[in-house]
N, C-alpha and C positions, 0 to 999 in steps of 0.2 A: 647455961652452957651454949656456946657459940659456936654453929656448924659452918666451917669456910665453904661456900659449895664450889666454887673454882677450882679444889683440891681436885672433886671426882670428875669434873668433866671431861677431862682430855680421857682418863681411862674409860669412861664410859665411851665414849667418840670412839676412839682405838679399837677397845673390843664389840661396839658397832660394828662397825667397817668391816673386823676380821668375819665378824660370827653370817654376816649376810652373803660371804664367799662359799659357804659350808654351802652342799648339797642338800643337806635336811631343810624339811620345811618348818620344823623347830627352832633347829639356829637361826635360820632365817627370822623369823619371828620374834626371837631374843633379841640378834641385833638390830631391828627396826625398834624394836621398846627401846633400846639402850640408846640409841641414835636420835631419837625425838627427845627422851627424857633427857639426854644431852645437851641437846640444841636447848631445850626449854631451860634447863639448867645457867646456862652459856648466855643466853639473855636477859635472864634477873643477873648473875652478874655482873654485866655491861649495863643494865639500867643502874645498880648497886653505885656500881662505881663512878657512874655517867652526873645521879645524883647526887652525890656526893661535895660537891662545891658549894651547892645550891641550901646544903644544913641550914647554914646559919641564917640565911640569908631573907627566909622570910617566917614569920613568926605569926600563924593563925591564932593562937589565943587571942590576939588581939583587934581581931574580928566577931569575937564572941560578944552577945548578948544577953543578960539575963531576965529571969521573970517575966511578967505579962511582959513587958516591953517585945520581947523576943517575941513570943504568940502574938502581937498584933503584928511584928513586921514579916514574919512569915507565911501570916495569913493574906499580907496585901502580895506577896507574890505570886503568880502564874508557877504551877509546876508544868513541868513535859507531857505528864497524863493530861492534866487538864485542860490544855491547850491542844492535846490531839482532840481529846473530845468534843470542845465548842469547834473547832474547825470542821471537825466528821458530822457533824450535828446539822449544818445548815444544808 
């Protein structure tokens, strides 16, 4: 099952906006939740959609390695850890 999330954002946005004009500091509180969770909403799908051209276009299984072959060539690379280390090291 396939959830559109672009459906609830604008309502979520909308009764944001409204619920942070409320006097309470509950409302208020609602529509800052619904207002982020919005926004966050609203950005996966503009990324969704953004990538979207880009499916077909590149194909990593095909970058895949198997068996030792894979354990040797991943062992001759530097990870990020290991490299902050020999650098913090001297």
């Amino acid at each position: 099952m396939k959830i559109k999330i672009a459906v609830y954002v604008m309502p979520m946005l909308f009764f944001g906006v409204l619920f942070i004009f409320f006097k309470s500091r509950t409302y208020k509180g609602v529509g800052n939740i619904l207002l982020g969770l919005g926004f966050i909403f609203l950005g996966i799908s503009f990324m969704k959609d953004g990538f979207e051209p880009m499916k077909g276009g590149i194909d990593l299984a095909s970058f895949a390695i198997d068996g030792a072959l894979a354990v040797e060539e991943l062992s001759k690379r530097d990870s990020p850890l290991s490299i902050f280390f020999k650098f913090n090291s001297t």
